[in-house]
Structures are given as structure tokens and as C-alpha cells.
N, C-alpha and C positions, 0 to 999 in steps of 0.2 A: 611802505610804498616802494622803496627802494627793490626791496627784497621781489616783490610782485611783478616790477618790468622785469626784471634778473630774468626769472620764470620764466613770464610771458617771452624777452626775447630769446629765451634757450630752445621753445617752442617752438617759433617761428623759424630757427635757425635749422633748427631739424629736420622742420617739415621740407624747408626748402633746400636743403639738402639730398633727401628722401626723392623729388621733383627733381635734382637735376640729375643724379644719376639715373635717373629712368628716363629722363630727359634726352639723357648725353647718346644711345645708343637706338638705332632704328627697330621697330617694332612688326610685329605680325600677328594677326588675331589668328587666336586658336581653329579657326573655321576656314581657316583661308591655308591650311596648312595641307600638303598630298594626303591621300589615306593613309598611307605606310609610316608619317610620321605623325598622324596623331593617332596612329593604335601605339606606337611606340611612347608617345605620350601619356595611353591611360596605361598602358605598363608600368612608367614611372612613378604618377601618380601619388598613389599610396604611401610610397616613402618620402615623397617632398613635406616639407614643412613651409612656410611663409617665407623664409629666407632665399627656398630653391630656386634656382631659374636654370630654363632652359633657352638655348637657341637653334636656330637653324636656319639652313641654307640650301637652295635648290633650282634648277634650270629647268627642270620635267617634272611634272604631275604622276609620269608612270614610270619612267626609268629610273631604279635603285642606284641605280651607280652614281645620276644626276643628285643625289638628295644626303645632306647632312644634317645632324640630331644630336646636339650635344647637351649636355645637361652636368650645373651642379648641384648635387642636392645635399650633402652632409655640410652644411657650412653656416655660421652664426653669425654675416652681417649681411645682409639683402644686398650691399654694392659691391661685395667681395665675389656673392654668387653670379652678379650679373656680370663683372669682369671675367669671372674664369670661364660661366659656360659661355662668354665669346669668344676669350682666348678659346681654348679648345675647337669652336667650332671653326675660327679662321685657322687654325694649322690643320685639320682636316680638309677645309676647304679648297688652301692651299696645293695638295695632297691630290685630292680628286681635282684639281682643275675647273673648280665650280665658281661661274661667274657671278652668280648670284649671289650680292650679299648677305652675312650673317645676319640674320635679327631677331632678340629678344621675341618667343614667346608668351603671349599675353592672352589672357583666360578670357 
């Protein structure tokens, strides 16, 4: 019986873990993103695995300059990748001047 909560709470523990780092960072649906960065998106695409994530950030729908797209995708734990493609996207963002905050895109 012992052994079965053990489990069950390592379970639980995970999930909820899994929940807060995706929790922890703002989000944007894939659909809601400028054209230019979701062609850049299905560019990426193909070589992400479940772990990847990308972010981004933007002030203008049509100005290139206004729009950042960062992404990590060779990486082997889901919170690692959503840390670094924000890192990345805020020192670009930085960079360009873009008031817009970074956020987690979400499929």
C-alpha cells in the first residue's frame, strides 16, 4: 500500500510540476501569431520534438523589425526548453526595443 501512494504521489508531483512551469510564463496561441512568424514556425516545425518550445514577441502584425521568434528545440526537459526559448527571446527583445512581451508559443 505503501509503495502505491509513493507512485501515485510521484505522479501527482510531476504533473504538477509539468502545470506550473507552463503556468509560470505567458502564453500565445499559434493563431494569434503575425504571418512571418508562424511561416517561421512551420519552418521549425519538423525538428522540434515534445520538449521544444518556442517564443515570441511583437508590437506590429507587419513590421519585421517589430517581431521576435525564438525557439529551443534540441533540448531534453520541456522546462529547460521553455526557459531558454524565453531567455533568448527577451535579450532579442531587449535588442530590438520591442515592448511587447515574450510568450510561450502554444499549438
Amino acid at each position: 500500500m505503501k509503495k502505491t501512494i509513493s507512485v501515485l504521489g510521484f505522479i501527482v508531483f510531476g504533473m504538477m510540476s509539468v502545470y506550473a512551469a507552463t503556468a509560470g510564463y505567458p502564453t500565445v496561441p499559434l493563431n494569434e501569431l503575425p504571418d512571418p512568424l508562424r511561416s517561421v514556425w512551420k519552418e521549425q516545425k519538423p525538428e522540434m520534438t515534445p520538449m521544444s518550445h518556442c517564443a515570441a514577441a511583437f508590437d506590429s502584425h507587419t513590421d519585421g523589425e517589430k517581431m521576435i521568434f525564438r525557439c529551443s528545440i534540441h533540448i531534453k526537459m520541456s522546462a529547460e526548453g521553455e526557459r531558454r526559448a524565453m531567455r533568448y527571446c527577451e535579450e532579442r527583445r531587449a535588442e530590438k526595443n520591442i515592448k511587447a512581451p515574450c510568450r510561450l508559443v502554444q499549438e
